[in-house]
N, C-alpha and C positions, 0 to 999 in steps of 0.2 A: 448721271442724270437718269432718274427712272421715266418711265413714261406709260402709261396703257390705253389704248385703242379698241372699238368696240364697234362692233358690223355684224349684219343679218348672214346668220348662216345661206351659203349659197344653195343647201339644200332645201332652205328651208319649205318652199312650196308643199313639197312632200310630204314633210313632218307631220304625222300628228293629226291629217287632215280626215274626214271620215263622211263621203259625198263632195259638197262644195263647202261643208264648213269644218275651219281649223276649232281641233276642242281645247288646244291650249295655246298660251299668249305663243308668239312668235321666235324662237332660240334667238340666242345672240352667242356671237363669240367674242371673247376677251383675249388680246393678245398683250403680253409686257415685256419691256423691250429693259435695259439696262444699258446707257448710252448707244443708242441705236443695232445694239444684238437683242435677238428674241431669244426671252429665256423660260417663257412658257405660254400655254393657248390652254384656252378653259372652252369648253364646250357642252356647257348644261345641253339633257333631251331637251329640255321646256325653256320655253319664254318667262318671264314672270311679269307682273304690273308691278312690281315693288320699287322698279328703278325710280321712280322722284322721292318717294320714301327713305331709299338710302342715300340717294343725292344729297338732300334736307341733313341730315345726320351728318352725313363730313360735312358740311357747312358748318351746319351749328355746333361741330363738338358732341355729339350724342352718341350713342350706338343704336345702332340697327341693323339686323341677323337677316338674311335671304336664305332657304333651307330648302334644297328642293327634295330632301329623305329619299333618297333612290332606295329600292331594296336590299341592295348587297353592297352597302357603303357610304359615304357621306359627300354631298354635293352642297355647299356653301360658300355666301361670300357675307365677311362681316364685317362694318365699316365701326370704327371705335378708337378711344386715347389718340386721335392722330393720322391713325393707321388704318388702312383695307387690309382683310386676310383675306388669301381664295385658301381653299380650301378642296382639294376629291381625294377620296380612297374609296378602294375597293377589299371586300370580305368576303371569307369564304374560299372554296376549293384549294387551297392551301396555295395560291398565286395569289394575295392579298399583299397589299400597301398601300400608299398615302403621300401627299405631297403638300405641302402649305406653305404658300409665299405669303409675305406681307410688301405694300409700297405705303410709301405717303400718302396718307390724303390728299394733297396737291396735285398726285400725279394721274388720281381717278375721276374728278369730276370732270371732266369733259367726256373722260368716257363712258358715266353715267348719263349725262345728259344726254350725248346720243343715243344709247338704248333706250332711254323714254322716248325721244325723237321717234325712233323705228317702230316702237313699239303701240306707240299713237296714231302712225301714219298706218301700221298694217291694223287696229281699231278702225278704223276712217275705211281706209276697203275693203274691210270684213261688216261692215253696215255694223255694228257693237257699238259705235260711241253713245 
């Protein structure tokens, strides 16, 4: 049974903040388990607002890309045919590689919904909505 789970980095306060206002959405971390063992954690720097956008997509059967272009690598998560890919690598200095899982669609929306959840909720306290 696959399954993946999705919560506010506990760093997050910190992040990204620049005085009292945060300049980008709020990170989230993605953890996936494979019959209750964790077989990996994604940890974008950034938040995104895309989470209902890919939600909508594994719903409906469509595809839709989250890309957050890091400098020295690839940070993506791509919901399509079925299936979510994560997606991180790292380039450069001759310590480069890459890792990409895929789950079921089944086993991500919940945990997309909650990162729009959080992601709403830290909008709502950042006075943004």
């Amino acid at each position: 049974m696959f399954t993946l789970v999705s919560y506010k980095n506990p760093e997050s306060e910190e992040i990204a903040i620049e005085g009292n206002v945060r300049l980008e959405p709020i990170p989230i971390i993605f953890e996936g388990f494979i019959n209750g063992t964790k077989v990996f954690q994604m940890e974008p720097e950034q938040g995104s607002f895309k989470w209902g956008k890919i939600l909508k997509a594994c719903q409906e059967g469509t595809r839709y890309f989250i890309n957050w272009k890091p400098n020295n690598g690839e940070c993506y998560i791509v919901a399509g045919a079925g299936v979510v890919e994560f997606c991180l690598a790292k380039f450069g200095d001759g310590r480069g590689g890459n890792i990409s899982i895929t789950f079921p669609v089944s086993a991500c929306i919940d945990a997309f919904k909650n990162a729009g959840q959080i992601t709403l909720e830290w909008l709502t306290t950042q006075g943004k909505k």
